[in-house]
Structures are given as structure tokens and as C-alpha cells.
C-alpha positions, 0 to 999 in steps of 0.5 A, spaced: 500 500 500 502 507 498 503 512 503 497 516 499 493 510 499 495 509 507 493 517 508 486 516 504 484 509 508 485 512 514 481 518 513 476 514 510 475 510 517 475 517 521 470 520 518 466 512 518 467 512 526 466 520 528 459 517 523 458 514 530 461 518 536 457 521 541 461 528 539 458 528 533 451 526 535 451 532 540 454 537 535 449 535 530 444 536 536 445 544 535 446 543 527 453 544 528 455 537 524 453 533 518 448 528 519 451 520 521 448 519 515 452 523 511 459 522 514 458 514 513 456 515 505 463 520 505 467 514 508 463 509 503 465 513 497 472 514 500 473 506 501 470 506 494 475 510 491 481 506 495 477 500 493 478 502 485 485 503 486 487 497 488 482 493 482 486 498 477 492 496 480 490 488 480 491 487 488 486 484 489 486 481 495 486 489 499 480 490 493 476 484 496 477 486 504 475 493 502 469 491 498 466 487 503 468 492 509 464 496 504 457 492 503 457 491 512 458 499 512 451 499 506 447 496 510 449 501 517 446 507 511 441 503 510 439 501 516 439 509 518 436 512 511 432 506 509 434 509 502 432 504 495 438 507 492 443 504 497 441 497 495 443 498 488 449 500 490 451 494 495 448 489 489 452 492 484 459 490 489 456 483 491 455 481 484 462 484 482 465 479 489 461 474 486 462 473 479 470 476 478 474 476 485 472 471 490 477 466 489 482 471 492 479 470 498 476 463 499 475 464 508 469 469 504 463 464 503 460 465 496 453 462 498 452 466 504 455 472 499 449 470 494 444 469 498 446 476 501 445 479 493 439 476 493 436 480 498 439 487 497 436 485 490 429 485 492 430 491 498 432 495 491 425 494 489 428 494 481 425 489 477 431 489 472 436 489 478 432 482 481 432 479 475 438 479 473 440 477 481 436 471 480 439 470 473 446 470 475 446 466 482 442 461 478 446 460 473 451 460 478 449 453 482 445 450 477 449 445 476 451 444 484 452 437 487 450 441 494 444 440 495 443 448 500 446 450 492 441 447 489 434 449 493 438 456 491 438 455 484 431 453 484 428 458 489 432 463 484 429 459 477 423 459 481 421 466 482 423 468 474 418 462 472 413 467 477 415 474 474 415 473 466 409 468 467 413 464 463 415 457 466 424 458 465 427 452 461 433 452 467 427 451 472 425 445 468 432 442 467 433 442 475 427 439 476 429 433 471 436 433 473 436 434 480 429 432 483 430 426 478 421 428 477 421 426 469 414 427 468 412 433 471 419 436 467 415 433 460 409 437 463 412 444 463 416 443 457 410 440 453 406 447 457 412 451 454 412 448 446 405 448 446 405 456 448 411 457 443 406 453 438 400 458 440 404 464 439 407 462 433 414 463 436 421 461 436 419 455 432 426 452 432 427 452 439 420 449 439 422 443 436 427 442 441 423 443 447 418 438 445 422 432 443 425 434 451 418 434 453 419 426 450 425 424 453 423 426 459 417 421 459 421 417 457 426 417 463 420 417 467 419 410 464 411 413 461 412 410 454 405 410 452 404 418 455 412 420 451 408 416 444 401 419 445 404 426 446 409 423 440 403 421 436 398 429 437 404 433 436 406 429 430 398 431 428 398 436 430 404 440 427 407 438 421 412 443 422 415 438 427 413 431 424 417 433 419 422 435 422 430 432 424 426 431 432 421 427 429 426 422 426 430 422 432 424 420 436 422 414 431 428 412 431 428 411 438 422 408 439 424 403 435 431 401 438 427 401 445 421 397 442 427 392 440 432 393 446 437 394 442 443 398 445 447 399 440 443 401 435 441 407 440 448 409 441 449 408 433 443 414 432 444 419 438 452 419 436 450 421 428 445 426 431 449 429 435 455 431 429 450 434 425 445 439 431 450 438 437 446 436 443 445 441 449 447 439 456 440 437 457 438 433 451 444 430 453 443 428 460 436 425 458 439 421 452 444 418 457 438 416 462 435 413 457 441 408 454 443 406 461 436 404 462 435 400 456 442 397 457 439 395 465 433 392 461 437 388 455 441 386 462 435 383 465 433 380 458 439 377 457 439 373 465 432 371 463 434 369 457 439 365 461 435 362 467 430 359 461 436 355 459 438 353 465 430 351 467 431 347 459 436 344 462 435 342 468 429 338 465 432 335 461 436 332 466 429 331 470 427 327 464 433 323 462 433 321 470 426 318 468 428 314 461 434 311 466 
């Protein structure tokens, strides 16, 4: 730290304690003295200052600590002006700590920073602030293995759902992925490509979210519920059923129909090198060829125990003509 720098922090942090001093509160008595509230905003907007030196200068590190003594310090103003305007401020250093310079102090829990961010969002009352809060700390954890990270993420995808009114594909990947509830996940996407097909919009997008919905019936082992959806949306539209989607589902019904693996692999393999599958087709075509290889498995010991069964009658039956 510079001399300069020194001098500016040690200003900052005696205008922040003279905010709170029994001195200040009697000159203030006789109008002699800024407001406590206007000293800490002094004190915030010098540590600020220092704060943006250190990021300029990549000391990370420094910049972190500041920034956090910065967010306590918002929520004192706050608590003193009940000021909207003082949430937006602290959301816009939280989401920076978050998303770019907690890794430069790990004792700083990134969750418990998170669920700060979200609050100071909603406390804005900026619709446009909180919905970027939910977006940037779901994406964040959408993938998470810990379950308190999820629940956040889900609370997050959750909330967007109710605010555009419109049910958000992440909140039905999570459902799918990590509630492992495949057929409520089919329903959503089934409301959401159907609302596509009414609004007569996004019809590319469409096509991929009604072969999900499929799949995701499919993984929830309802194959009569994926091929009557199959069957009306075929009828239904002919935008899809002539489409690649449609093609890829006939395909695997016929390899599930014959339990054949192989084939399965063989197709999904050559899809995914002309479209590329995302994430969550992905996953879904994965849960369907581990099921099916679980059922060729089953088919293969039955298969065997009939034999088994052939045999041991035969011997039976020999031991009688003996």
C-alpha cells in the first residue's frame, strides 16, 4: 500500500467512526455537524475510491477486504436512511465479489455472499436489478452437487418462472436433473412448446423443447404418455413431424421397442455431429441408454435362467428314461 493510499484509508475510517461518536451526535444536536448519515456515505465513497485503486492496480486481495468492509458499512446507511438507492449500490459490489474476485479470498463464503445479493436485490425494489440477481446466482449453482446450492438455484429459477409468467427452461432442467421428477419436467416443457406453438414463436427452439418434453417421459419410464404426446404433436404440427426431432424420436422408439443398445448409441452419436446436443438433451439421452442397457441386462439373465430351467429338465427327464 502507498503512503497516499495509507493517508486516504485512514481518513476514510475517521470520518466512518466520528459517523458514530457521541461528539458528533451532540454537535449535530445544535446543527453544528453533518448528519451520521452523511459522514458514513463520505467514508463509503472514500473506501470506494481506495477500493478502485487497488482493482486498477490488480491487488486484489486489499480490493476484496475493502469491498466487503464496504457492503457491512451499506447496510449501517441503510439501516439509518432506509434509502432504495443504497441497495443498488451494495448489489452492484456483491455481484462484482461474486462473479470476478472471490477466489482471492476463499475464508469469504460465496453462498452466504449470494444469498446476501439476493436480498439487497429485492430491498432495491428494481425489477431489472432482481432479475438479473436471480439470473446470475442461478446460473451460478445450477449445476451444484450441494444440495443448500441447489434449493438456491431453484428458489432463484423459481421466482423468474413467477415474474415473466413464463415457466424458465433452467427451472425445468433442475427439476429433471436434480429432483430426478421426469414427468412433471415433460409437463412444463410440453406447457412451454405448446405456448411457443400458440404464439407462433421461436419455432426452432420449439422443436427442441418438445422432443425434451419426450425424453423426459421417457426417463420417467411413461412410454405410452412420451408416444401419445409423440403421436398429437406429430398431428398436430407438421412443422415438427417433419422435422430432424421427429426422426430422432422414431428412431428411438424403435431401438427401445427392440432393446437394442447399440443401435441407440449408433443414432444419438450421428445426431449429435450434425445439431450438437445441449447439456440437457444430453443428460436425458444418457438416462435413457443406461436404462435400456439395465433392461437388455435383465433380458439377457432371463434369457439365461430359461436355459438353465431347459436344462435342468432335461436332466429331470433323462433321470426318468434311466
Amino acid at each position: 500500500m502507498s503512503d497516499d493510499q495509507e493517508v486516504k484509508l485512514a481518513k476514510a475510517h475517521r470520518i466512518i467512526n466520528s459517523a458514530y461518536s457521541k461528539k458528533t451526535n451532540v454537535l449535530r444536536y445544535f446543527g453544528l455537524s453533518s448528519s451520521s448519515a452523511e459522514l458514513l456515505e463520505k467514508g463509503i465513497e472514500m473506501l470506494k475510491e481506495i477500493s478502485g485503486e487497488y482493482k486498477i492496480t490488480r491487488k486484489y486481495s486489499k480490493y476484496v477486504d475493502i469491498s466487503i468492509k464496504i457492503v457491512d458499512l451499506y447496510d449501517k446507511l441503510f439501516d439509518t436512511t432506509k434509502c432504495n438507492s443504497v441497495r443498488k449500490y451494495q448489489a452492484m459490489i456483491l455481484i462484482d465479489l461474486i462473479e470476478h474476485h472471490i477466489k482471492h479470498n476463499p475464508s469469504i463464503c460465496l453462498y452466504d455472499l449470494s444469498k446476501k445479493y439476493i436480498e439487497t436485490s429485492r430491498e432495491s425494489f428494481d425489477e431489472y436489478l432482481l432479475t438479473n440477481a436471480y439470473n446470475q446466482i442461478g446460473n451460478i449453482y445450477i449445476e451444484s452437487s450441494d444440495e443448500k446450492e441447489q434449493s438456491l438455484a431453484f428458489e432463484c429459477f423459481t421466482e423468474l418462472s413467477e415474474m415473466s409468467g413464463v415457466i424458465s427452461q433452467k427451472l425445468v432442467y433442475m427439476i429433471a436433473k436434480h429432483k430426478k421428477n421426469y414427468i412433471d419436467a415433460g409437463n412444463k416443457y410440453k406447457l412451454i412448446g405448446n405456448d411457443m406453438i400458440t404464439k407462433k414463436s421461436g419455432k426452432w427452439t420449439m422443436k427442441t423443447i418438445l422432443l425434451k418434453s419426450i425424453l423426459c417421459y421417457i426417463c420417467g419410464d411413461d412410454i405410452v404418455l412420451a408416444k401419445q404426446t409423440f403421436k398429437y404433436i406429430n398431428d398436430t404440427n407438421v412443422f415438427f413431424s417433419r422435422s430432424n426431432e421427429s426422426k430422432l424420436l422414431r428412431d428411438i422408439f424403435n431401438c427401445l421397442e427392440k432393446n437394442d443398445v447399440n443401435k441407440f448409441t449408433e443414432i444419438i452419436t450421428e445426431y449429435d455431429v450434425v445439431f450438437q446436443l445441449d447439456d440437457h438433451l444430453v443428460d436425458l439421452l444418457l438416462t435413457i441408454k443406461k436404462n435400456l442397457e439395465k433392461n437388455t441386462q435383465l433380458g439377457e439373465l432371463y434369457c439365461d435362467e430359461l436355459y438353465c430351467d431347459e436344462l435342468y429338465c432335461d436332466e429331470l427327464y433323462c433321470d426318468e428314461l434311466c
